[in-house]
DRENTOR-389478 format. One record per residue (C-alpha): residue number from 1; x, y, z. Coordinates in steps of 0.2 Angstrom, whole numbers, always signed. Layout:
<donus>
num  east  north  up
NUM  X  Y  Z
...
</donus>
This chain:
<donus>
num  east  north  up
1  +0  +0  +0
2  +6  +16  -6
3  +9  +31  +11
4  -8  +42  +11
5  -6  +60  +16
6  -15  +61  +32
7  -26  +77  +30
8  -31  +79  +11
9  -38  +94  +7
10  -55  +91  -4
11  -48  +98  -19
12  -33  +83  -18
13  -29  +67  -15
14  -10  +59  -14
15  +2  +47  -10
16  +21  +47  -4
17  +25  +51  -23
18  +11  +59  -32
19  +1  +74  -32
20  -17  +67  -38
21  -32  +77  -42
22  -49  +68  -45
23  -65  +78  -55
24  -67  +92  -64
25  -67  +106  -54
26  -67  +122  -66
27  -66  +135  -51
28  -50  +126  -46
29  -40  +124  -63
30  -29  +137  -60
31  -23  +131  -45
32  -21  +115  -49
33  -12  +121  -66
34  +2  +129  -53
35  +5  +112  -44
36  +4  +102  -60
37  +17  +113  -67
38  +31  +104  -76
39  +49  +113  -78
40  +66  +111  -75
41  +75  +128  -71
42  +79  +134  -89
43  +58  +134  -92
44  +43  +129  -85
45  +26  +125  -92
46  +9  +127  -82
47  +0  +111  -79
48  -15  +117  -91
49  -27  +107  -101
50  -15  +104  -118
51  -25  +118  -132
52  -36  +128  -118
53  -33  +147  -119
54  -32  +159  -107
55  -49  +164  -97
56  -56  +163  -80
57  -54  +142  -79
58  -38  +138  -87
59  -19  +150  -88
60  -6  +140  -101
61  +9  +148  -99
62  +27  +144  -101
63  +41  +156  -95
64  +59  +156  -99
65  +72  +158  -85
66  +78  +178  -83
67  +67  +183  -98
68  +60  +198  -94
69  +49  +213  -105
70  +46  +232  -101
71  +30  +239  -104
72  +22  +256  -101
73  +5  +261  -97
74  -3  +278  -93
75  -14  +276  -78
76  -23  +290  -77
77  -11  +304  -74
78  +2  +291  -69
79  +14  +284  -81
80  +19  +268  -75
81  +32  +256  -82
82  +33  +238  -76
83  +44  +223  -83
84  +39  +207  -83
85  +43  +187  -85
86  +38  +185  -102
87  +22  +171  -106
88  +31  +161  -122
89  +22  +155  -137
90  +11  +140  -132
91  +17  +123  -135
92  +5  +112  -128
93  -10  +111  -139
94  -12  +92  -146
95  -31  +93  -147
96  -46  +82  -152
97  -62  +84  -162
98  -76  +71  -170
99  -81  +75  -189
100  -84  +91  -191
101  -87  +97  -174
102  -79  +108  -160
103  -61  +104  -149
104  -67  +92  -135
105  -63  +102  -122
106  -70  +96  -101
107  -82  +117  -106
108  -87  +108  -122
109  -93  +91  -117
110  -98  +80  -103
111  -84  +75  -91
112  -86  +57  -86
113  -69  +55  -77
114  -55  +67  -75
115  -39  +63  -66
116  -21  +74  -65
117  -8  +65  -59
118  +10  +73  -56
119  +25  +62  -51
120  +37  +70  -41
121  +49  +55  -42
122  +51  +57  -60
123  +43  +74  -67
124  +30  +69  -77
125  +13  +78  -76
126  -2  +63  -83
127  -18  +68  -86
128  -33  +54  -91
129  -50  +60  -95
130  -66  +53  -103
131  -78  +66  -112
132  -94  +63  -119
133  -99  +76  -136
134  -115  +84  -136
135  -118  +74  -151
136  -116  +57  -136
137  -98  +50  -145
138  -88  +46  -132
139  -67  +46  -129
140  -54  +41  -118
141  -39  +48  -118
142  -23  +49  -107
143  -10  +64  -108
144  +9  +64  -105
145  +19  +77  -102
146  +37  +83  -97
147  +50  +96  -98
148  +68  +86  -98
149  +79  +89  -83
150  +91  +80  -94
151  +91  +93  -109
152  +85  +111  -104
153  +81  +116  -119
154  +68  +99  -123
155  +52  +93  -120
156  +39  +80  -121
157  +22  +75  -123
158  +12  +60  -129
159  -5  +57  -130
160  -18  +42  -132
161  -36  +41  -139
162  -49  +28  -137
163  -65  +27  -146
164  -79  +21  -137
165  -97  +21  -145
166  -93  +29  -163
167  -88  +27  -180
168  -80  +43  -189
169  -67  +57  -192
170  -55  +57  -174
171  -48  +77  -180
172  -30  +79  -170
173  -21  +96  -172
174  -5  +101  -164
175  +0  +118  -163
176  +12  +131  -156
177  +1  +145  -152
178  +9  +164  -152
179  -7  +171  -147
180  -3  +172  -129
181  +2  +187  -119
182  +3  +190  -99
183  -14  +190  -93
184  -12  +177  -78
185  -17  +190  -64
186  -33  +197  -63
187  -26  +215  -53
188  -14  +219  -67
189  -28  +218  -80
190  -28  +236  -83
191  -10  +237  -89
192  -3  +229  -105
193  +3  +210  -107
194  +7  +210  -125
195  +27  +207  -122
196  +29  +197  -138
197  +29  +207  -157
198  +34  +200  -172
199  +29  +184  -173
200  +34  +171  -185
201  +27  +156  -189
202  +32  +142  -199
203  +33  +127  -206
204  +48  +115  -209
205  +41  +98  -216
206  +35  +89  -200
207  +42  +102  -187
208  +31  +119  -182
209  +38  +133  -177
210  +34  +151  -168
211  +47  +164  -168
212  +46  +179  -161
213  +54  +194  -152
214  +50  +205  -136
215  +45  +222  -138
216  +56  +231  -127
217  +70  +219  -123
218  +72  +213  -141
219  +73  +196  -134
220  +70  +182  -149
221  +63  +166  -145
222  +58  +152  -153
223  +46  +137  -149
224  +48  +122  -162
225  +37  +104  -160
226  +39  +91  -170
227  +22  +79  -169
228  +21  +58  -174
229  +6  +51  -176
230  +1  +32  -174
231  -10  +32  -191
232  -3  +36  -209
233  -14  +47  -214
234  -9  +62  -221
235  -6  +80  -210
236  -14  +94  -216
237  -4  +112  -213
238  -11  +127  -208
239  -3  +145  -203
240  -9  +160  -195
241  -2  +178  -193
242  +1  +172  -175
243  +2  +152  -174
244  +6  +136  -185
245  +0  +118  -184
246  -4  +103  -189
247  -21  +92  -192
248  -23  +75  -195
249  -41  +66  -199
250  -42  +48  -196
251  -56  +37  -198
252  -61  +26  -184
253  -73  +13  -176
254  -77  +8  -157
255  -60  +2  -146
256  -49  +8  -160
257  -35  +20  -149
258  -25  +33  -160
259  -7  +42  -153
260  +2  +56  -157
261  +20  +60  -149
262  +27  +79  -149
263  +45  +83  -146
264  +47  +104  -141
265  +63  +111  -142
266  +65  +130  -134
267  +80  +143  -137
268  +82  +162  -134
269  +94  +176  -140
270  +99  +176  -123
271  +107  +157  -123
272  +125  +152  -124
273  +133  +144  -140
274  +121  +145  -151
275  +122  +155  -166
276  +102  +162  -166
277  +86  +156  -159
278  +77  +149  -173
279  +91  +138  -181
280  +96  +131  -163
281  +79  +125  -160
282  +78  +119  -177
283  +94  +108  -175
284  +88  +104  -159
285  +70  +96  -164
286  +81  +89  -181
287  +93  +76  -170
288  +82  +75  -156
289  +77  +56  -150
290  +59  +52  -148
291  +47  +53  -135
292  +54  +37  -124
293  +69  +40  -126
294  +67  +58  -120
295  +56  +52  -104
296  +71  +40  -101
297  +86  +52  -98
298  +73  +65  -89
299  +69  +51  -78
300  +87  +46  -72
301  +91  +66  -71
302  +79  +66  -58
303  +83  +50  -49
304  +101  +58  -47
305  +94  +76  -42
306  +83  +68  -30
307  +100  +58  -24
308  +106  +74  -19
309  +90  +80  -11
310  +83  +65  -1
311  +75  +71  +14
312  +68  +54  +21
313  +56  +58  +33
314  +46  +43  +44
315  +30  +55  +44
316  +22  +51  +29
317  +10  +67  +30
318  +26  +80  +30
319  +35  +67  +18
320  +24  +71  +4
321  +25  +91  +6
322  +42  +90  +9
323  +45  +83  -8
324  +32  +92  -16
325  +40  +107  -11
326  +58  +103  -15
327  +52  +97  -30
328  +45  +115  -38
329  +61  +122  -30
330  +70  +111  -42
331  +57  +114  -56
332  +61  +134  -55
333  +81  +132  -52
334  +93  +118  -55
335  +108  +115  -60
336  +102  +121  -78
337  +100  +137  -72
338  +115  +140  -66
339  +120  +142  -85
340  +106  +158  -84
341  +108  +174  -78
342  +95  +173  -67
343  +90  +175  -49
344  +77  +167  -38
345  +62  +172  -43
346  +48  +172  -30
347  +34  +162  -36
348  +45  +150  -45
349  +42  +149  -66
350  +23  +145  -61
351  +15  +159  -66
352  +16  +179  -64
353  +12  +187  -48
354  +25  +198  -44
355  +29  +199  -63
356  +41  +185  -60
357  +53  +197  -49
358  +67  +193  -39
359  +65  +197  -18
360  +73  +196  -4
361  +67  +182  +0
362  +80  +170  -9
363  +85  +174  +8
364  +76  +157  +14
365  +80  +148  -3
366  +98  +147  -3
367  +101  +138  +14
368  +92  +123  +5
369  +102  +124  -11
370  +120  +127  -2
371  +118  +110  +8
372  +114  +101  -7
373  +122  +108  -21
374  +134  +123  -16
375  +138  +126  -35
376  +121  +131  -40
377  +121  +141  -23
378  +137  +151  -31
379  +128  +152  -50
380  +112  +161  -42
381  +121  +174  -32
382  +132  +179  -47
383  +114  +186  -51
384  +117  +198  -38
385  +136  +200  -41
386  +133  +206  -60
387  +120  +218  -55
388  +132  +228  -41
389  +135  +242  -53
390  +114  +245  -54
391  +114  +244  -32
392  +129  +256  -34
393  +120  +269  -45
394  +104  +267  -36
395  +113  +270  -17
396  +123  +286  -26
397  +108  +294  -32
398  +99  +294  -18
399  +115  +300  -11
400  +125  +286  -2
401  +137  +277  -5
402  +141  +260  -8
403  +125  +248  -15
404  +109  +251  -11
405  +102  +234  -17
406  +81  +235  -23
407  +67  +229  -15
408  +60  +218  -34
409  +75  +214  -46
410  +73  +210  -65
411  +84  +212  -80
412  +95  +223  -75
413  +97  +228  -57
414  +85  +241  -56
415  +72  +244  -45
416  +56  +236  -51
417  +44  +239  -36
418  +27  +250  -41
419  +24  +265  -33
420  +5  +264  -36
421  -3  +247  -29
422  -22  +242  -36
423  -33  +236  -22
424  -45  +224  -30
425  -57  +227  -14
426  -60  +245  -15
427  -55  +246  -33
428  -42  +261  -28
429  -25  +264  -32
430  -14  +267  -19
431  +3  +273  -15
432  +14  +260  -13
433  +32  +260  -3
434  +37  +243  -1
435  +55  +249  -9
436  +59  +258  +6
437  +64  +239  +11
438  +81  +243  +12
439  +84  +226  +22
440  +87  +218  +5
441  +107  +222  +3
442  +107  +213  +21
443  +101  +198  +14
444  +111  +198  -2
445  +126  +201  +10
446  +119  +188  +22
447  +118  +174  +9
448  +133  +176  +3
449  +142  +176  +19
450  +133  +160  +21
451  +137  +151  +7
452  +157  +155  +11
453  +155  +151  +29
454  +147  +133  +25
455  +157  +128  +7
456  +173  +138  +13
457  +175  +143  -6
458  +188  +158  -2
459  +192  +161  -20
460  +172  +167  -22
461  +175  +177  -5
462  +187  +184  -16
463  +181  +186  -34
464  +164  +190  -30
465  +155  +191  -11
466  +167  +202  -1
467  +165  +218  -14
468  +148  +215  -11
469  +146  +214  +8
470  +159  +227  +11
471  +149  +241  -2
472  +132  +234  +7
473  +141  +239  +23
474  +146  +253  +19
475  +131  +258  +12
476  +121  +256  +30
477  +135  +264  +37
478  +132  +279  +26
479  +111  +277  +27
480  +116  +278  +49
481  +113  +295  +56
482  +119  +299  +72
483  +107  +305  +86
484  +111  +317  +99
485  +99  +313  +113
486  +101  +293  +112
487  +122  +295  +107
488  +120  +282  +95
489  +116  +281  +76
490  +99  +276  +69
491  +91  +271  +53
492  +78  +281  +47
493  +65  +282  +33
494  +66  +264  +29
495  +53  +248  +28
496  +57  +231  +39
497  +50  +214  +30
498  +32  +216  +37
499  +28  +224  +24
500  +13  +234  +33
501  +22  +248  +38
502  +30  +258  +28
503  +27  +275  +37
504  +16  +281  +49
505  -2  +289  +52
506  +4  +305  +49
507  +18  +301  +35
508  +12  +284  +28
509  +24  +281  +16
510  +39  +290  +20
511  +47  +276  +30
512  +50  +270  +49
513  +63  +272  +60
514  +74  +260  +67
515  +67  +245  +60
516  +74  +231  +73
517  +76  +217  +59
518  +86  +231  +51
519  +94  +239  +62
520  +103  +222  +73
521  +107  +217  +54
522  +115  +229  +50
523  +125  +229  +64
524  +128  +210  +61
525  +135  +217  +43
526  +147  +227  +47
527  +155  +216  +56
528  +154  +204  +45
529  +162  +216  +31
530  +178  +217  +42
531  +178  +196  +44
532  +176  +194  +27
533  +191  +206  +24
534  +202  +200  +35
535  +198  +180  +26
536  +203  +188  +12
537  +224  +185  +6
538  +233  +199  +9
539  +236  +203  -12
540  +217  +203  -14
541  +213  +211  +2
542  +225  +228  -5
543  +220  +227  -19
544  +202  +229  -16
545  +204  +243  -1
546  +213  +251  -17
547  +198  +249  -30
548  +184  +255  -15
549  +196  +267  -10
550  +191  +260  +9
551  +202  +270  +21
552  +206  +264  +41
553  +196  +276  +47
554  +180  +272  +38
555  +183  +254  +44
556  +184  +261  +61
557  +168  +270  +61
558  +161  +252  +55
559  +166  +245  +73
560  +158  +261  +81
561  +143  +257  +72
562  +144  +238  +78
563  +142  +245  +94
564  +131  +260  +94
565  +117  +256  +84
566  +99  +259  +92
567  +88  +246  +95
568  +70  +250  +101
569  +61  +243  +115
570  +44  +243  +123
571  +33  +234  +137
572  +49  +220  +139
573  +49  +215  +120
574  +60  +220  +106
575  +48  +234  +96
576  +47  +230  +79
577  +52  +250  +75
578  +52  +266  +84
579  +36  +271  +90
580  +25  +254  +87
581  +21  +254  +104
582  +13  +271  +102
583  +0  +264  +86
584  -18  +258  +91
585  -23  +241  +94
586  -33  +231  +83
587  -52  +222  +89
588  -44  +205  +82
589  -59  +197  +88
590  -71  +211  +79
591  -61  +209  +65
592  -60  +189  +63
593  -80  +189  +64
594  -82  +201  +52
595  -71  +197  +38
596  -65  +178  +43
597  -50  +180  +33
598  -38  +193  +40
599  -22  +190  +29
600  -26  +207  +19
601  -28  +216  +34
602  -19  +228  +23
603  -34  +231  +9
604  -49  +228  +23
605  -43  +242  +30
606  -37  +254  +14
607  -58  +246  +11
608  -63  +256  +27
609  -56  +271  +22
610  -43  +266  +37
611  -21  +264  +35
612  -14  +250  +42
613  +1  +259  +47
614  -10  +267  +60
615  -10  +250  +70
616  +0  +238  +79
617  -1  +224  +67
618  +10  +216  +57
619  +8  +204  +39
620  +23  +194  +44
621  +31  +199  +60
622  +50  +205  +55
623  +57  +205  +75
624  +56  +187  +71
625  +65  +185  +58
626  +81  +190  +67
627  +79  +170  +74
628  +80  +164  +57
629  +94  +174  +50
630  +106  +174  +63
631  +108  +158  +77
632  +103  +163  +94
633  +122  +163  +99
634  +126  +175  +85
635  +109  +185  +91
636  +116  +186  +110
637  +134  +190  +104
638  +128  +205  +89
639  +117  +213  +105
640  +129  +211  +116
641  +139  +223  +106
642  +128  +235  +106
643  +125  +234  +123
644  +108  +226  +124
645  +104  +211  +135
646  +98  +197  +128
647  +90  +181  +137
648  +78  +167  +133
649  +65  +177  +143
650  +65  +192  +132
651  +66  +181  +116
652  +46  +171  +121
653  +41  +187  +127
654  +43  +194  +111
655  +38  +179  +100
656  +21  +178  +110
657  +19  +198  +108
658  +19  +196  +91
659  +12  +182  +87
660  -5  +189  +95
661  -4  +204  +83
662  +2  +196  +65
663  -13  +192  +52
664  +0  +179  +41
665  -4  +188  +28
666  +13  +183  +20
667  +17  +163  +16
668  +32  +166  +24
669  +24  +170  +40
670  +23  +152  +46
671  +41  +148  +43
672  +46  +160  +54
673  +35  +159  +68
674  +40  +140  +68
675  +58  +145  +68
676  +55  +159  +83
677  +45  +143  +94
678  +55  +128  +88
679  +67  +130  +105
680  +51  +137  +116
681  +39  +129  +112
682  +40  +113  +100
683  +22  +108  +98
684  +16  +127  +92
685  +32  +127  +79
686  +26  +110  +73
687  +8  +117  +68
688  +18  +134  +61
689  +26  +122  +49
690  +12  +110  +43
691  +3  +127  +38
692  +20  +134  +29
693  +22  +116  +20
694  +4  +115  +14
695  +3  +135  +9
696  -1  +130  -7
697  -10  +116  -7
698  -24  +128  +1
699  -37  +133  -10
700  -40  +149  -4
701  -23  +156  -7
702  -15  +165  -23
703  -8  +150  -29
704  -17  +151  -44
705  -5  +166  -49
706  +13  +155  -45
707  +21  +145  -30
708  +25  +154  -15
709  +47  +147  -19
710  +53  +153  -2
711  +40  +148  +10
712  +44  +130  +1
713  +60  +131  +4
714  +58  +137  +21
715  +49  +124  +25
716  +63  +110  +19
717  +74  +122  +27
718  +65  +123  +46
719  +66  +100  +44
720  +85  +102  +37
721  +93  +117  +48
722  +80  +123  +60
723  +75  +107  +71
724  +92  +98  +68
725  +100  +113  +74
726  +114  +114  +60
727  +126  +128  +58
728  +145  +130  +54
729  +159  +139  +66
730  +175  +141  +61
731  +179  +121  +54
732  +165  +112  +65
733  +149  +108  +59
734  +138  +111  +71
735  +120  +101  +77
736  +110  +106  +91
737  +93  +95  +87
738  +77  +100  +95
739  +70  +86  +85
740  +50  +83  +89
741  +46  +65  +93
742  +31  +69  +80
743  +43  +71  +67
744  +47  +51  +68
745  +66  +48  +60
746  +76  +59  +45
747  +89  +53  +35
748  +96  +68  +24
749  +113  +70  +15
750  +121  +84  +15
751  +138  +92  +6
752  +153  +100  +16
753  +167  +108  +10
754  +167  +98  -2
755  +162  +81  +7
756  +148  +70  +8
757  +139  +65  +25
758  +123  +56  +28
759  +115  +61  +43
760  +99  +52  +55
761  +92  +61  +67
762  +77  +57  +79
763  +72  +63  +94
764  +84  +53  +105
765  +97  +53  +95
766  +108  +61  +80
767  +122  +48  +68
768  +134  +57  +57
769  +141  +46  +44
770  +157  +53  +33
771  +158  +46  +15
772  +174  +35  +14
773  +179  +42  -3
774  +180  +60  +8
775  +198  +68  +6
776  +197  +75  +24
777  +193  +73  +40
778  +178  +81  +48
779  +176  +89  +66
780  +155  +85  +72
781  +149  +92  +86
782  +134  +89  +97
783  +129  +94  +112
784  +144  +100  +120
785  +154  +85  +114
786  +166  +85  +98
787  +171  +70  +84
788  +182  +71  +72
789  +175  +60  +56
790  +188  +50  +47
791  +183  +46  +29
792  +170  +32  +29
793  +167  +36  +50
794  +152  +35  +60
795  +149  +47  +77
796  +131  +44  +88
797  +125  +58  +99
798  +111  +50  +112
799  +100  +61  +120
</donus>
């Protein structure tokens, strides 16, 4: 018997292996298109039915890795320019028809049984259906489909007909369809979607092909397919101005089954080695092996990535989400995408909130990706090293120095967040200062401290992440004022990761002051600036004081700043910025029975004619997430320096206050509540995570519109890091398990410096096994106590 999920939400049904979605349910489609999504980091393909078009049911869409289109729109006296992941050319139509009539589609017929299926274990999205025709014909059918891990650039699909009760004319067409533009969220409806222009379609003897550029970017794509049928009958061509396609008409009778296999190839301009789009791809489709073939290699690309990214848990329920969620992670970047410059974008390659941007919040992604596969870790953040010079502009003209990273990254580097924000409840555009989240070059800096702290790779320190720690330190030192009356330096006019707040009553959107996630941060980074300096060899080290022009006593105001830097407080809790105690509080209980669903506190307010800035709530609580980027021993040590006490007291005090007043409003809420009551309060952080690993399984939530990436790789990440308790100081990797008996047993590998262990951890006890083909010995420690792994050794902690 296969492991069953033990709470299935109505709108699903699975196993230990399988996403499975039972029925017809046309209010649901797009949501279930999202997690039926097939890609594998270079594109991705929503899990659509194969020849619908975009409307209120069904969104097919395929986005390209880093592709990204300007538009501008006059809204009305606003000119307001946005950039966005680009919707490709559609490859999926393989349709049906009987005699003369209409494509079967589940709106045109009767649906007598309708299953997706999505394999996680090997990528491949299977949908079977049967349809009965207005006329009463009836047909079975089952579809295939994947985008190969093992060739970025491939995909396939393969699709069999049965005829049940009829003679006749079984129509199939296959088509790549150009009409397509971005249309997938309904609150950016008034502003344009049509990225693509000149479209070309063609037609090279068995292969179709759709060409065609992006307006502003000049970007050429090309989308080629090349179709077998099982019959002989002849194809019939036909062309458009925007599409191209194939038909064939075979005649049939009762329990005869028909197949047609389709090989996609996909290239851009912005691809390496290739002399233009549309020849590559023709090449491409032209030596490409057939369906089976295809399947076969994508297959054993996943077995191997899966190799790397076992997290074998005993609990069956959180078994399936963790894979789920690893396994869209791996869909939206893998190791083909480290040959992409392209960051992290936040809802994955599954559809188009947030216009595919890149946030901060890769902040929770890399952890996962640096344990498993620390190259691809270093790929990504070259995404952020390249576009240094844009943070550099963009801190001078505001008039700082060093790099002022942006709150939502594209193309370039620039600043991509609106300044006008639609809210679809009260129909009212309103002013929008979420770029004020300054805290972003933190997180840059952060993650790349991390990735050199757990691989060790000292020639990156030096090519690439110390110039960008050191000029995102020394732009927080430059942004930090200091204050007479308090005779320390603050941080003003700035937005913390709630998100909420970017102001207040009287100044809504001028910034805060002293934003606490902010503020300990940035204190944390400036010290880290001068570690990562002092790592560095001495050559490189005077060679870059030379090119930043750094002189001793800017890095002696650094240290000032490590330990002078205000941090607010009120009622024995960490405030989350100055002058959050002085906001109202909020009728929670009011509220809840009024609106039920307070994760938008933010419009049901702007709805009343009321500012969320003017109360103490938050969408995601940003104190906390001081206990998710540093350790608490790093947390006790960076306030310590500043002269703040900190204790476990002060730290539940603070999780509770918060907890009370925070709507989750953001998917990434849960992860870090679960991180903030993993040491305090086990049970609470258990519940926390089941609702982050399950985010968008929920059928109430914006899935519809793209994966939430981070709060599924936070989720891996609270099972991998949080409640193992793994970390890195100095040579020693570290485990301090809090490990919940409900959990059951995990078995995990995970890469160090080079080296691969295999670690099982329970609730009584932690092994670490060292691969024997490791060229080193590794120091383990647990609990107080230290062993040094000899290659092919084994260490046990009992607790």
């Amino acid at each position: 018997m296969p492991e069953q999920y033990e709470a299935p939400l109505p709108s699903g049904s699975v196993d230990g292996w399988c996403l499975r979605f039972t029925g017809y349910d046309p209010l649901d489609e797009r949501r279930r298109e999202t997690l039926c999504t097939v890609g594998n980091g270079y594109f991705a393909t929503r899990g659509a039915w194969a020849g619908s078009r975009a409307d209120d049911r069904h969104y097919p869409g395929t986005y390209l890795a880093g592709c990204y289109n300007r538009l501008t729109d006059q809204v009305g006296e606003r000119s307001i320019e946005t950039e966005s992941l680009v919707n490709l050319p559609d490859w999926l139509p393989l349709t049906l028809a009987i005699d003369d009539g209409p494509w079967l589609t589940p709106e045109e017929c009767e649906v007598l049984d309708h299953t997706t299926e999505l394999d996680l274990r090997r990528g491949i999205l299977t949908r079977s259906f049967r349809l009965r025709s207005p006329a009463g014909q009836v047909v079975a059918g089952e579809e295939r489909r994947f985008v190969s891990m093992a060739e970025p650039h491939l995909a396939g699909q393969a699709l069999t007909v049965s005829v049940e009760n009829w003679s006749g004319t079984l129509r199939l067409a296959t088509t790549v369809n150009g009409d397509v533009g971005n249309t997938g969220v309904a609150r950016y409806s008034a502003l344009r979607g049509d990225h693509l222009t000149d479209l070309e379609p063609s037609i090279h003897g068995d292969t179709v092909l759709v060409s065609a550029n992006t307006r502003q970017a000049h970007t050429q794509t090309a989308v080629a397919t090349r179709t077998i049928a099982s019959s002989n009958s002849q194809w019939r061509d036909h062309l458009d101005t925007t599409s191209a396609g194939r038909e064939l008409a075979v005649e049939v009778t009762p329990g005869e089954v028909v197949s047609a296999e389709k090989v996609v190839a996909i290239y851009s301009s912005r691809d390496h080695g290739i002399s233009e789009p549309v020849t590559a791809a023709l090449t491409a489709i032209g030596n490409a092996a057939g369906f089976d073939e295809l399947l076969a290699a994508h297959v054993l690309a996943w077995s191997q990535l899966w190799g790397r990214f076992a997290l074998d848990l005993s609990a069956p329920a959180l078994q399936f989400a963790v894979r789920l969620d690893l396994f869209h992670l791996l869909q939206s970047v893998s190791p083909h995408t480290a040959a992409v410059d392209a960051g992290v974008p936040a809802r994955g390659l599954h559809g188009e909130a947030y216009r595919g941007h890149v946030f901060w919040d890769e902040l929770f992604v890399f952890p996962v990706l640096t344990w498993r596969s620390p190259a691809l870790t270093r790929a990504l953040l070259g995404y952020r090293y390249r576009r240094l010079p844009a943070a550099r502009r963009a801190a001078r003209e505001a008039g700082y120095r060093g790099a002022m990273y942006p709150w939502q990254s594209g193309s370039d580097g620039r600043e991509e967040s609106q300044r006008v924000h639609l809210n679809p409840l009260s129909g009212r555009w309103t002013v929008d200062a979420t770029y004020r989240q300054r805290h972003v070059g933190l997180a840059v800096a952060a993650t790349m401290w991390r990735y050199v702290e757990t691989t060790g790779d000292r020639e990156f320190l030096s090519d690439q992440a110390a110039e960008v720690i050191v000029e995102v330190a020394r732009f927080f030192a430059d942004l930090a004022t200091y204050d007479e009356a308090r005779a320390r330096f603050v941080l003003r006019g700035v937005a913390g990761p709630d998100e909420f707040h970017t102001g207040y009553p009287d100044r809504p959107a001028d910034g805060i002051d002293n934003s606490a996630y902010t503020n300990v941060l940035a204190a944390w980074i400036l010290g880290v600036a001068r570690r990562a300096l002092d790592a560095l060899p001495t050559w490189r080290r005077a060679e870059l004081t030379e090119s930043l022009d750094l002189h001793p006593d800017e890095l002696a105001h650094w240290d000032e700043l490590t330990r002078r830097i205000y941090v607010p407080f009120h009622d024995g809790v960490i405030s989350q910025f100055e002058g959050y105690a002085e906001l109202a509080e909020l009728d929670w209980p009011a509220y809840r029975a009024r609106y039920g669903d307070l994760r938008r506190l933010d419009r049901i307010l702007e709805s009343e004619g009321r500012d969320v800035v003017a109360y103490r709530v938050s969408k995601q609580a940003d104190v906390l997430m001081l206990l998710y980027v540093l350790t608490r021993r790093e947390l006790r040590e960076v306030m310590g320096r500043l002269g703040y006490e900190l204790d476990g007291r002060l730290l539940r005090r603070t999780v509770d206050y918060y907890l009370a007043r925070t709507c989750h409003g953001s998917s990434l809420s849960a992860v870090v509540h679960a991180w903030g009551l993993a040491s305090i309060a086990p049970d609470q952080a258990l519940g926390f995570l089941q609702q982050a690993s399950d985010s968008d399984l929920a059928p109430d939530g914006t899935t519809a519109e793209g994966i939430h990436l981070a709060a599924m790789a936070g989720s891996v990440d609270l099972i991998q890091r949080c409640f193992t308790g793994l970390s890195v100081a100095g040579d020693t990797l570290r485990f301090r398990p809090r490990w919940p008996q409900r959990l059951g047993t995990l078995r995990m590998p995970l890469w160090y410096r080079g080296r691969r262990l295999t670690v099982e951890v329970s609730s009584n006890h932690l092994t670490v096994t060292l691969d024997s083909d490791a060229d080193r010995k590794v120091p383990v420690r647990c609990h107080g106590k230290t062993h040094v792994l000899k290659p092919g050794g084994t260490a046990t902690w009992n607790f």
